[in-house]
N, C-alpha and C positions, 0 to 999 in steps of 0.2 A: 455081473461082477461076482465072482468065486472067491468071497471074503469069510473067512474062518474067525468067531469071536470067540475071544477067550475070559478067563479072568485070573488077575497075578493078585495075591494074598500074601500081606506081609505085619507082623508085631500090631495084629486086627483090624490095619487098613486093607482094602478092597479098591483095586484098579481095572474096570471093565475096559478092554483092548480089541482091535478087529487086525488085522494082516490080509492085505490080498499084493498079489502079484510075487514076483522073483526079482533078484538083482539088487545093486546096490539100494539101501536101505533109505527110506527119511519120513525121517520122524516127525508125524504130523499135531501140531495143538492146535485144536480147531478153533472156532471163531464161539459167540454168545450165541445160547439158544440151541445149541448143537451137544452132537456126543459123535461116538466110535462109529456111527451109521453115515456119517460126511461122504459128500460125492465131489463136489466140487472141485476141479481139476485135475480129476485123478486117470480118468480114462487116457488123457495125453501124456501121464506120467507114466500109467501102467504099458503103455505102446511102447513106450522107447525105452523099456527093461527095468526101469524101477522099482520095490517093493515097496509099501504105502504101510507101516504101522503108526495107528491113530488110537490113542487110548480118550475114555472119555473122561474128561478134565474136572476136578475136584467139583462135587454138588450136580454134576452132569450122568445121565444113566444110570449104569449098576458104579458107580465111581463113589468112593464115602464121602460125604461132607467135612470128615475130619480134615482129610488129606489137604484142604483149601484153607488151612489154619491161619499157614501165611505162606509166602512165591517161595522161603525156603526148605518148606515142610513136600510142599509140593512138587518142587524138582527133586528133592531128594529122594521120591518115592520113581522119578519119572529117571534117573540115573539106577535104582534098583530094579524096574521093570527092563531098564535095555542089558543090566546084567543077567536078568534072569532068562533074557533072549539069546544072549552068548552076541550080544552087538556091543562091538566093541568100540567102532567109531560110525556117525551118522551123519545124513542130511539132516539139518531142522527146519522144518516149514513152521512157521506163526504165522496164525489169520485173523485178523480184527482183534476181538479181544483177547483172542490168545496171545496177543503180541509181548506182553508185558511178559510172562511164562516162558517165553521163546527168547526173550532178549538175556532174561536173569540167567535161563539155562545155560545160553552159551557161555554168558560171563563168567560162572560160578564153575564148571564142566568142562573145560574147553576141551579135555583128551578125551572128548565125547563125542566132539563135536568138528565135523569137519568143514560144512558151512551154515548159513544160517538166510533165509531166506522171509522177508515179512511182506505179507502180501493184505493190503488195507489195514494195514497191523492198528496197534496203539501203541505210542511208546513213550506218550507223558502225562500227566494230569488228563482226565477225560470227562466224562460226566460228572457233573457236582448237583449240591442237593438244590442248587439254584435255579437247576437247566429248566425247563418243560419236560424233557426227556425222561431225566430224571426222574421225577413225581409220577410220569404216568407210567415208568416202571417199575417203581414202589409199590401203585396198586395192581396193574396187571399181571406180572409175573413173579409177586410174590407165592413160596410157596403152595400157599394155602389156594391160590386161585387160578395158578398159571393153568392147573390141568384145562380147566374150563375154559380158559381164553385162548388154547390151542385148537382144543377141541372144535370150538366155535369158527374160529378162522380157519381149519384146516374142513370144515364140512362146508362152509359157505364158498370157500375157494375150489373142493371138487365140481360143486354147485354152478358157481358165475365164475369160470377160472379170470376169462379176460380182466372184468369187474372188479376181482380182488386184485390181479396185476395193478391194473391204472390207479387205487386206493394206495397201495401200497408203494406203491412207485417214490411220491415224493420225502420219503424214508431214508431211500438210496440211492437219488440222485439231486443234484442242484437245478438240472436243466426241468424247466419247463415240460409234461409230455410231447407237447407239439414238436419243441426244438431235438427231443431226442429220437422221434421214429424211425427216421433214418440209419441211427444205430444199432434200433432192437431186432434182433434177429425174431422169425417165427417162434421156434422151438423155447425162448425165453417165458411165452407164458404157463410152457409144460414147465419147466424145469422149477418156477417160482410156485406152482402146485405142489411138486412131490417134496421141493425144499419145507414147505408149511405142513408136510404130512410126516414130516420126519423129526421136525423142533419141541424141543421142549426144552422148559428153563432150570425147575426143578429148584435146588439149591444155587445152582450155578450161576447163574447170571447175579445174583447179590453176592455172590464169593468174590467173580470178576468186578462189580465195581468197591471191592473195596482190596482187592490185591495189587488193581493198578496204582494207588496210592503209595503200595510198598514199595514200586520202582522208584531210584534216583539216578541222578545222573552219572553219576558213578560208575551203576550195571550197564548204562547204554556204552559209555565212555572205555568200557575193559573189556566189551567184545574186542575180539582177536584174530575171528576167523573171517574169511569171504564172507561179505553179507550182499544179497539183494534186495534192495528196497521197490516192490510194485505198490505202484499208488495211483487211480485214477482220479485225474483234477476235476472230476467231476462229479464227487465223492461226497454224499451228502450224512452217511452216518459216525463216518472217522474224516475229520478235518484234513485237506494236504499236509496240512502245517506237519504234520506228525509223523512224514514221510520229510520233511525236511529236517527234522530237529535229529531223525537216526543216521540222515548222510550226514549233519553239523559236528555228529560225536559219536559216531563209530567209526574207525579209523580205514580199516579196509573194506568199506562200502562203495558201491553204485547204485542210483538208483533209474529207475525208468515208469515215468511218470506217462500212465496211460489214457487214451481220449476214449474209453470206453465208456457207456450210459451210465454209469456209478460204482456203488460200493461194491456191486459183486462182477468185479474185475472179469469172470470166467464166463460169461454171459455175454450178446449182441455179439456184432458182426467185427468186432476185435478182438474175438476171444483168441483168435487165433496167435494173435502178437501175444499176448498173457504166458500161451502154453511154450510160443518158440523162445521165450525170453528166458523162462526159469530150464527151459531144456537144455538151450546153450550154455546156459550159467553153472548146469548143474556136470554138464559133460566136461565143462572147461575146466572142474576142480574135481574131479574123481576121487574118492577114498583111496587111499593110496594103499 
């Protein structure tokens, strides 16, 4: 993949950005744990002429932690980077946690925005201080220690890849491993490696669980544009629920709820529906 990373600098914020491909534009926020380095679905996007800019999300990469103040500080800098592209109108992808980023964007931006697409998104209340989840990523991925606990799992995972797959599995999916083999494609336990050699939380992921807080119903409800909602029901780190609450109250939404092995929709022997779904969806509404 022939991805060129940049950085856009503005009134001392710092936005770390990557660009690969040609053609109509979309704008990627990536999910938790991630930055401008994301792979995930992009090879089927880049095939069929799309160009993938994905900057890395407030607290994430070379990205400042400022920018993550609150969802309006941060769109605002993510409306300054597409002017400083000369992009005048875009696709928007939101994935997991980006979802809340991706949902306010459109609402707040709409001549920005030409559709909007959430793929395992979030788009209401999410992790609270009550979860299990929660707590144990309070202390794992807080700053001061995430290096280490990437570190750790991304050498034991070069290490025992299968081993760290089957640990990690029930993470991101509801099914059982028995009940899901059938779905997992081979090449799933490469891709769940080089995903763990590329993450890190950084600031981010405490940014994200306290920006999801700042969506209301309101920003889901004032989206305007084409939206796609993918959600696999078998989705064990972002609830359905949360793919039904954005078809309840975004108005010109569709969703397509996928049977693939969990949270990371682009993965197993469905990947293939994932890629032809947001392809149709995306060709059906062209930048005009």
């Amino acid at each position: 993949m022939d991805r060129r990373f940049e950085t856009f600098s503005s009134e001392g914020i710092s936005i770390e950005y990557s660009i690969v491909g040609d053609g109509e534009p979309i704008f990627v926020l990536h999910g938790g744990h991630s930055n401008c380095k994301e792979e995930f679905g992009y090879k089927a996007l880049l095939e069929n002429g799309f160009s993938l800019i994905t900057p890395s999300r407030p607290g994430y990469g070379g990205t400042s932690k400022e920018v993550g103040e609150s969802l309006s500080k941060a769109c605002k800098y993510y409306s300054k980077l597409l002017n400083h592209l000369n992009i005048k109108k875009t696709h928007l992808l939101a994935i997991s946690a980006g979802g809340p980023s991706g949902i306010y964007f459109a609402s707040k931006y709409p001549e920005q925005v030409c559709t909007l697409t959430l793929q395992s998104a979030v788009t209401k209340k999410w992790l609270t201080s009550s979860d299990k989840e929660y707590k144990a990523a309070k202390i794992l991925f807080r700053p001061e220690t995430e290096k280490f606990t990437w570190g750790l799992i991304s050498t034991m995972n070069n290490i025992f890849p299968r081993f760290i797959f089957k640990q990690m599995f029930p993470s991101f999916s509801k099914l059982k491993y028995s009940e899901a083999k059938a779905k997992i494609n081979e090449g799933d336990v490469e891709a769940i490696r080089k995903m763990n050699n590329r993450q890190r939380s950084s600031f981010g992921f405490f940014i994200d669980l306290k920006q999801v807080n700042e969506l209301t119903i309101e920003d889901v409800q004032t989206v305007t544009c084409p939206t796609l909602i993918m959600h696999s029901k078998n989705d064990a780190s972002v609830p359905l629920e949360h793919a039904y609450f954005a078809q309840d109250n975004i108005p010109s939404s569709e969703i397509c709820i996928l049977d693939s092995w969990g949270h990371l929709i682009w993965l197993g022997n469905s990947s293939d529906e994932t890629d032809e779904s947001i392809i149709s969806f995306l060709k059906t509404n062209k930048i005009s």
